[in-house]
Every structure is written in C-alpha cells, then in structure tokens.
N, C-alpha and C positions, 0 to 999 in steps of 0.2 A: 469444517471452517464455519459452516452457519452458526453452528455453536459458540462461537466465538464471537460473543458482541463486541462494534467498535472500542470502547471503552479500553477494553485488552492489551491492541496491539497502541490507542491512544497513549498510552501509561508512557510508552517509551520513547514517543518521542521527546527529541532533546534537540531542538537546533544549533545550540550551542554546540553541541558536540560533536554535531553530524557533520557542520559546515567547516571546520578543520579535519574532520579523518576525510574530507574529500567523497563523503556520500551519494553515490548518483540518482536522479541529477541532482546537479548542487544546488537548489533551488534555495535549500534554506536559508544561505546566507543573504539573501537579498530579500525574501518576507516571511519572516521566518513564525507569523502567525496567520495569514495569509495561505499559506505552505499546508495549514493542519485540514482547511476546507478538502483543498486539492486532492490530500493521501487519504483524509476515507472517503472520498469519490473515488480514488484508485483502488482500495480497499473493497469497498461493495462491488466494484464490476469482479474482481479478481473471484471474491464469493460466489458469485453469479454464474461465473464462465466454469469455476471447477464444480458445485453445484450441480448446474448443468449436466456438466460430465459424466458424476458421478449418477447421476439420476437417468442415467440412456447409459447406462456399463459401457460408456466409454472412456481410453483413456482422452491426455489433453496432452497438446504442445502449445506453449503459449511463448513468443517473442517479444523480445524487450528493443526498443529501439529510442536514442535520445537522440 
C-alpha cells in the first residue's frame, strides 16, 4: 500500500456517485469537497496500521464502526 500514492485511490473519488449508491458513511452528500481532506486522512492512517503490520510479520484486524 505505501506504494500507492494518494493521488491513486484520489482519481476515484466521485461524490456524485457515491452519495446516491448510499456509500458509507455518506458523508459526501453533504461536503462533498470537504469529504476528500477527511479520506486521505483515512487513507494515510489505514497505510500506516497495515504498514505496521506488515513490517512486525504480523497479521491485522481492523474495525469499521460509523
């Protein structure tokens, strides 16, 4: 995943899109550029924690809660 700069998983977001297929959470329809700070802050921790992982041979359980 470090290999993967922002930019990447950036390309795809689509507010537009997201906030009618009901994407969780549904943040986007309400700031829906506001919303792109937030996901690669989500993004860099999620890097960080598998990273991690990987980097101490161990596996990961990560929970999602909204």
């Amino acid at each position: 995943m470090r290999e993967t700069p922002w930019e990447g998983p950036a390309a795809h977001y689509d507010p537009e899109r997201m906030a009618p297929d009901d994407v969780c959470p549904n943040l986007w329809a309400f700031d829906p550029a506001g919303q792109r700070e937030w996901l690669q802050a989500a993004y860099e921790e999620l890097v960080a924690f598998v990273t991690g992982a990987a980097e101490r041979g161990q596996g990961a359980f990560m929970g999602f809660a909204y």
